[in-house]
N, C-alpha and C positions, 0 to 999 in steps of 0.2 A: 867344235860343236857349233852348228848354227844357232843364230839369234833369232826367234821370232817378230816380225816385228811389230809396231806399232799399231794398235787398232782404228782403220777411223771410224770416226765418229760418224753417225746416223746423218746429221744432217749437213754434213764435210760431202759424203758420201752423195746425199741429194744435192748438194751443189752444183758438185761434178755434170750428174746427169742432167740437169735443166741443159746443158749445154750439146745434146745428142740430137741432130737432125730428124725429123721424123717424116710422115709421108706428105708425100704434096697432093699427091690423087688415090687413095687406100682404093682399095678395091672390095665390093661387097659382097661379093660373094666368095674370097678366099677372107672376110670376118678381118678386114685387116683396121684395128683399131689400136690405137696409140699404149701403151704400157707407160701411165705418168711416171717421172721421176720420184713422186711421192711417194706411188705405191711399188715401185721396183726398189729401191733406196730401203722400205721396211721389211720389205721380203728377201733383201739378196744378208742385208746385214741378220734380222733372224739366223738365216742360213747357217752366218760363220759364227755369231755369237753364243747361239744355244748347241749346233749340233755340229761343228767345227767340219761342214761338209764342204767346203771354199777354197780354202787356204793348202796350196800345194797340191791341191785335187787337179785332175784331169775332167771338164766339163763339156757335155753338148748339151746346145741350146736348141730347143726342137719350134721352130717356126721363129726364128730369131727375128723378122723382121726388118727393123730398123738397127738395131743391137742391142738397145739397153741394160738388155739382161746380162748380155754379154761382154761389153763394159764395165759395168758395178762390177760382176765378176773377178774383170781380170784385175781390176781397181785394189781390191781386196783379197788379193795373191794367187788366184786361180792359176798354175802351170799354163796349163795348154787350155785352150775352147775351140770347140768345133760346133759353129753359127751352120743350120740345117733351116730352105725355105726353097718352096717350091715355085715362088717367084723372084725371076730375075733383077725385075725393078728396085724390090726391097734389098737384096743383097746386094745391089750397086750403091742405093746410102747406107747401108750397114759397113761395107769398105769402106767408105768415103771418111763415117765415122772412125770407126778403128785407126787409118791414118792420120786422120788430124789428133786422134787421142793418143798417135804413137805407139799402138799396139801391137805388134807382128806373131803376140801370140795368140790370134784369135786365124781360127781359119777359114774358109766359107763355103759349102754344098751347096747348088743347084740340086735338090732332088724330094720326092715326095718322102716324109719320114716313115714311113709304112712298109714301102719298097726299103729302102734304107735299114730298116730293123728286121725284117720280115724277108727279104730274099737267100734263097738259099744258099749256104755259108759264107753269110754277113761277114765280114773281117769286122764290122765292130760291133758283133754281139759282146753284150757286158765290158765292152771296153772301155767305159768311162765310170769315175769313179760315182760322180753325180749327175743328175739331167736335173733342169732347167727350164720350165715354159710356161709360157700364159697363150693354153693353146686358144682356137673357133671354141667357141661354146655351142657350139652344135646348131643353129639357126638357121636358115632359112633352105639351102636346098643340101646340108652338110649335117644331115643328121645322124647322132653317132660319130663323128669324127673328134669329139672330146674323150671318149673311150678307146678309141683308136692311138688318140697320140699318146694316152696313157698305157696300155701293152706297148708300144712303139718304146717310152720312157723305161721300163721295168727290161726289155729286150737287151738294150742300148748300155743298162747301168749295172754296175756290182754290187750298189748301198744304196742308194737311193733317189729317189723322183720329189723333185718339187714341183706346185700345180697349184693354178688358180679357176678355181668351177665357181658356177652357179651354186649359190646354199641350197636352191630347190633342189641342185640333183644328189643329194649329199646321201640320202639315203641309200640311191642304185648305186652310187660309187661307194659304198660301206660294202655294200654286196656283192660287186664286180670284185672287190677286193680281198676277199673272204673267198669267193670260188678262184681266184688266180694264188690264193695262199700267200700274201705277203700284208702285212700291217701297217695299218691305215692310223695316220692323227691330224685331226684336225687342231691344225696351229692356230689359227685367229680365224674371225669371221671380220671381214673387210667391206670400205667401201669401193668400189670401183666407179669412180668420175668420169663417165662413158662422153665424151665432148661429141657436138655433133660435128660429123665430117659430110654427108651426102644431103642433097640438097631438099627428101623428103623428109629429114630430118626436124620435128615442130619445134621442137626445146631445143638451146645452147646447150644441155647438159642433164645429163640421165645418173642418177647414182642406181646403181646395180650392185648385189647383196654378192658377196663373195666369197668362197671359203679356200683358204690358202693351206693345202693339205700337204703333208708328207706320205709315200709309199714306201717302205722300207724292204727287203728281201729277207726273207726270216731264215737265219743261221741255222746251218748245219749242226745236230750235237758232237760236240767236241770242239769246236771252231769259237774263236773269241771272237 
């Protein structure tokens, strides 16, 4: 019989990731903003500690970025990941990362997650056990694509979507989720330490109101 093993700990866990490369020149209009190790470290361990969706799972990370999602992951026993970004650049220090963290079970897509979940006869509809992202919040000329990567997430999974939105959209995303039929909980409401990266940026730092949701697939009767 296998041993389970060891839990780490929360801030073991944030350790780790302070040490994840991140971007040197984000790009603003694919919304590419850093995912701290604070708040990836309380949202990947949530994960495995309340709803054991982590550990031995099969993961994609849907605009993986840099990694870090994808790291803590694998950190805390994720089988397999599959990192999905439809920029190059980012998936060049997302490798980068992976290798120096000695990871080879993280894999990496060049592709839009859209196409990716959405073309016809995806080889990975439902094929992962959990999705993963802190997608664009929908901003400036990408409206709707927080919606988007969330069907894209529910596409992709068998059990469920993790997702960091705006609190303001919390309501349409109650609703979105109620017409796609599957169940919505909102895990925490979070701060997001938005750092400024662009140079019309006035403030070092933006706290932005967050809500860290679960999407669940609602069971078949008869099905545990």
């Amino acid at each position: 019989m296998a041993t389970s093993r060891k839990p780490m700990k929360l801030k073991e866990l944030e350790g780790f990731l302070q040490e994840v490369d991140v971007f040197d020149n984000p790009k603003i209009l694919l919304e590419q903003y850093t995912t701290t190790p604070h708040l990836a470290a309380c949202v990947l361990h949530t994960i495995t500690s309340t709803f054991d969706d982590i550990e031995g799972k099969t993961i994609a990370d849907l605009g993986v970025g840099c990694g870090v999602l994808s790291i803590g992951a694998t950190m805390l026993g994720a089988d397999f990941v599959l990192g999905v970004d439809i920029d190059q650049d980012a998936l060049d220090i997302c490798a980068k990362n992976a290798e120096e963290f000695e990871m080879p079970s993280i894999d990496l897509i060049c592709a839009d997650v859209r196409t990716l979940a959405f073309s016809c006869n995806s080889r990975f509809h439902k094929m992962f056990d959990t999705v993963i992202m802190n997608p664009p919040f929908g901003t400036k000329r990408n409206e709707g694509i927080d919606m988007q990567f969330l069907r894209a997430g529910l596409s992709l999974s068998s059990n469920a979507v993790y997702s960091l939105h705006k609190s303001s959209t919390r309501e349409h995303i109650k609703k979105k989720a109620e017409d796609w039929g599957v169940d919505i909980q909102v895990i925490a409401e979070m701060k997001y330490d938005l750092a400024a990266t662009h140079k019309f940026h006035k403030k070092k730092s933006v706290d932005i109101e967050v809500d860290f949701i679960r999407l669940c697939h609602r069971k078949s009767p008869g099905t545990s």
